[in-house]
DSSP file (Angstrom, degrees, kcal/mol; ACC not computed):
  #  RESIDUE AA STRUCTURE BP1 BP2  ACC     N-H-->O    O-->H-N    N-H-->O    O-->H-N    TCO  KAPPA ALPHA  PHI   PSI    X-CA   Y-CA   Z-CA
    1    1 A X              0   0    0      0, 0.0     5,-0.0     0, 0.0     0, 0.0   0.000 360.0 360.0 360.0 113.5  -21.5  -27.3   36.1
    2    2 A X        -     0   0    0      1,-0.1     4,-0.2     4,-0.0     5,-0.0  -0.154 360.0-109.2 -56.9 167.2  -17.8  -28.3   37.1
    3    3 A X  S    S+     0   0    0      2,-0.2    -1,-0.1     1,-0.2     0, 0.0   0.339 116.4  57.2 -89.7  -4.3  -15.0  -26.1   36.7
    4    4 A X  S  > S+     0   0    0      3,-0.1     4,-2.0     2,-0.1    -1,-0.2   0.545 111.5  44.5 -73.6 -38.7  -13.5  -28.6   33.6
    5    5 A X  T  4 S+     0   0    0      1,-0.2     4,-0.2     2,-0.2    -2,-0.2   0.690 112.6  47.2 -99.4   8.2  -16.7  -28.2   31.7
    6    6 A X  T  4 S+     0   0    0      2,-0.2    -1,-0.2    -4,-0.2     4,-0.2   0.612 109.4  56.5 -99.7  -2.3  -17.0  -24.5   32.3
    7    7 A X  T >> S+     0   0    0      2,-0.2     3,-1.6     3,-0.1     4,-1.3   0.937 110.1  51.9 -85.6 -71.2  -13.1  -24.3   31.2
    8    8 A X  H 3X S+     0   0    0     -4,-2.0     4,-1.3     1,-0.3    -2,-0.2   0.661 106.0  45.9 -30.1 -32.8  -14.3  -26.0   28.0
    9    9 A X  H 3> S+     0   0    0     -4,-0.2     4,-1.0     3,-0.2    -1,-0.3   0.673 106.7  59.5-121.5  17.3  -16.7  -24.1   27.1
   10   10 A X  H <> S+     0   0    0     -3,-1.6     4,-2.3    -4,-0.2    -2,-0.2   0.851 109.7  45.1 -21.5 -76.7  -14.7  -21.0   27.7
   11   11 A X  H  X S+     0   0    0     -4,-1.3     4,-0.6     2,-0.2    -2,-0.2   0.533 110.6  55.0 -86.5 -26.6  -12.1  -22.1   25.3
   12   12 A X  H  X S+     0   0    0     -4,-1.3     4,-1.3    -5,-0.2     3,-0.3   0.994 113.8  44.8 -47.6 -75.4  -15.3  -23.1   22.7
   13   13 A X  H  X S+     0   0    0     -4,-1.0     4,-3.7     1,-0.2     5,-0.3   0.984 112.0  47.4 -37.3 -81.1  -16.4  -19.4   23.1
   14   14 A X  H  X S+     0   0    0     -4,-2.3     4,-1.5     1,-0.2    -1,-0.2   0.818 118.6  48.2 -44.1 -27.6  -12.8  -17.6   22.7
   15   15 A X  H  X S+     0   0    0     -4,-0.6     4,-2.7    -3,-0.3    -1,-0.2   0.986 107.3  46.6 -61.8 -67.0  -12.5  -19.9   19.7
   16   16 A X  H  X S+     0   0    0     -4,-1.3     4,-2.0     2,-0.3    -2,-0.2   0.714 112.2  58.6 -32.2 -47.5  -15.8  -19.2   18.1
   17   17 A X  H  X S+     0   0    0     -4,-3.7     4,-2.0     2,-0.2     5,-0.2   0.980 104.7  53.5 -33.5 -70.8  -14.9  -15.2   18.8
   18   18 A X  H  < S+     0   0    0     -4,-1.5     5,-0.3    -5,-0.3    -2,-0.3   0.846 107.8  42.0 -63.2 -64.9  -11.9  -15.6   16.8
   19   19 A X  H >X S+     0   0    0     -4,-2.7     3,-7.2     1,-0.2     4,-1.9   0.973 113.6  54.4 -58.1 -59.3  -13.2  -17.0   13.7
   20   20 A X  H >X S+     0   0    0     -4,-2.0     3,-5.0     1,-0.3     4,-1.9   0.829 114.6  48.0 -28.5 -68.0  -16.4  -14.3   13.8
   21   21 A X  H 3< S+     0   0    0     -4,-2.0     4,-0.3     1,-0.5    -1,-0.3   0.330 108.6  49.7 -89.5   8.0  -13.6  -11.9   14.1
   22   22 A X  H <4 S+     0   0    0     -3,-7.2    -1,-0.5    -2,-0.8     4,-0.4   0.349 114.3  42.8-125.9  -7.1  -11.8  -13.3   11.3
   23   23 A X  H <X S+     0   0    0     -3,-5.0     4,-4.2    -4,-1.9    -2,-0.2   0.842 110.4  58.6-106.4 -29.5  -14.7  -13.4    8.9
   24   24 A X  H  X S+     0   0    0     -4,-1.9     4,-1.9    -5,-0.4    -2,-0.2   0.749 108.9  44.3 -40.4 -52.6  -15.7   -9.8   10.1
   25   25 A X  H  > S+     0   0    0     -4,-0.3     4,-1.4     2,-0.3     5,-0.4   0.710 113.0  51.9 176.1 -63.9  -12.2   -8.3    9.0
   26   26 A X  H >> S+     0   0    0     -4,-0.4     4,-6.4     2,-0.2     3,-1.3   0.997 112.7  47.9 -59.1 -41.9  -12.3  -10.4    5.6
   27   27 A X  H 3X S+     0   0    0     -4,-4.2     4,-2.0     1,-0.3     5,-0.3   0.979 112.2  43.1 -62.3 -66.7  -15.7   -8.9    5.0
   28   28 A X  H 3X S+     0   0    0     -4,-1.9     4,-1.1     2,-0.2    -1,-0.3   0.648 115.0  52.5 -43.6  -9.2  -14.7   -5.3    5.8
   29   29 A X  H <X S+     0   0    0     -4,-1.4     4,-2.8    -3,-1.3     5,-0.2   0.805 112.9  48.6 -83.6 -51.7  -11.2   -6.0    3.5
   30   30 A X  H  X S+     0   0    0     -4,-6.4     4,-2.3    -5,-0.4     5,-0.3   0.894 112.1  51.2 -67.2 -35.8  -13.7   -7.2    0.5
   31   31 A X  H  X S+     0   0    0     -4,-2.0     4,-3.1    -5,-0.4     3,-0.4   0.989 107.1  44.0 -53.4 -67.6  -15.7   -4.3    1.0
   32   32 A X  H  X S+     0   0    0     -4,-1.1     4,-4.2    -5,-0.3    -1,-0.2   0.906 111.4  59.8 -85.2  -5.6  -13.3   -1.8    0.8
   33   33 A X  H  < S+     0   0    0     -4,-2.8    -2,-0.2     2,-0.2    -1,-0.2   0.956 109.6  48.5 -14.5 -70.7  -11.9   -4.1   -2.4
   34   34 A X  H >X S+     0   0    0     -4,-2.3     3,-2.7    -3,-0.4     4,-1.6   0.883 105.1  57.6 -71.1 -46.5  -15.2   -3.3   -3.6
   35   35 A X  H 3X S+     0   0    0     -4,-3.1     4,-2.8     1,-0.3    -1,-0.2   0.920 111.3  40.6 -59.4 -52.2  -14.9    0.6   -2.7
   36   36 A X  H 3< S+     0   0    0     -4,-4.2    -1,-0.3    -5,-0.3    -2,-0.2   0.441 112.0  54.7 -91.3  20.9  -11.9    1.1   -4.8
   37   37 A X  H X> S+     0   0    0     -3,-2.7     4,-2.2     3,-0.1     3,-1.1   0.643 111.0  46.0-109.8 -29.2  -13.1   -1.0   -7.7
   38   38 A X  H 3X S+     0   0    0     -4,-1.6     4,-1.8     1,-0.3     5,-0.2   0.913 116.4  46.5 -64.1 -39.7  -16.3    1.1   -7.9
   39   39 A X  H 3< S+     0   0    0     -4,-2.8    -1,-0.3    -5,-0.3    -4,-0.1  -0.161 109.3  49.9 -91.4  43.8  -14.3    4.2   -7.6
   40   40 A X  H X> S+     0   0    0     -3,-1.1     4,-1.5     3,-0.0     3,-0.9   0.268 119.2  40.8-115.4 -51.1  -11.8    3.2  -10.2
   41   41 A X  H 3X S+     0   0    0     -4,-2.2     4,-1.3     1,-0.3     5,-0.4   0.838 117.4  50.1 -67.3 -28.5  -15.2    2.2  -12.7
   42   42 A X  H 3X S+     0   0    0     -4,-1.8     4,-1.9     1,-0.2    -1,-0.3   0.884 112.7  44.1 -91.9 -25.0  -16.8    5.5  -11.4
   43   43 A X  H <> S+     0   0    0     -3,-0.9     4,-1.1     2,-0.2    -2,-0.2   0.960 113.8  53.6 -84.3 -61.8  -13.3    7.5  -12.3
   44   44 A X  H  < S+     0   0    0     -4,-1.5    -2,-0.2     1,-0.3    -1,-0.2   0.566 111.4  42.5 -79.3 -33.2  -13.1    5.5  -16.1
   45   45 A X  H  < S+     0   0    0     -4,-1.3    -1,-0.3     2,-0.1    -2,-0.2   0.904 108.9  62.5 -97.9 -27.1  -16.6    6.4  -17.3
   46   46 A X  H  <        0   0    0     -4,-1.9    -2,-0.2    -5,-0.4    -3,-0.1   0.945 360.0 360.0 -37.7 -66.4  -16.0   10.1  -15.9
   47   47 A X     <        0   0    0     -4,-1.1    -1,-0.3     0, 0.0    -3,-0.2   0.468 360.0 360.0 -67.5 360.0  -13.3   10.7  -18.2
């Protein structure tokens, strides 16, 4: 392996990261979405 294709696929990886980490982050915002819409429903049949 050269040092060009091991540079490439470096910059593949750190890329690849960055999206995981960007769909990780949306899921954990829609989750806690979901949190405070269950505890808004949970709040509205209490009363």
């Amino acid at each position: 392996m050269n040092a060009v294709s091991a540079m490439s696929d470096m910059i593949a990886n750190a890329r690849r990261f960055e999206m995981q980490m960007k769909v990780i982050s949306s899921v954990d915002d829609n989750a806690g979405r979901a949190n405070q819409l269950l505890s808004m429903k949970l709040i509205q049949d209490i009363l």
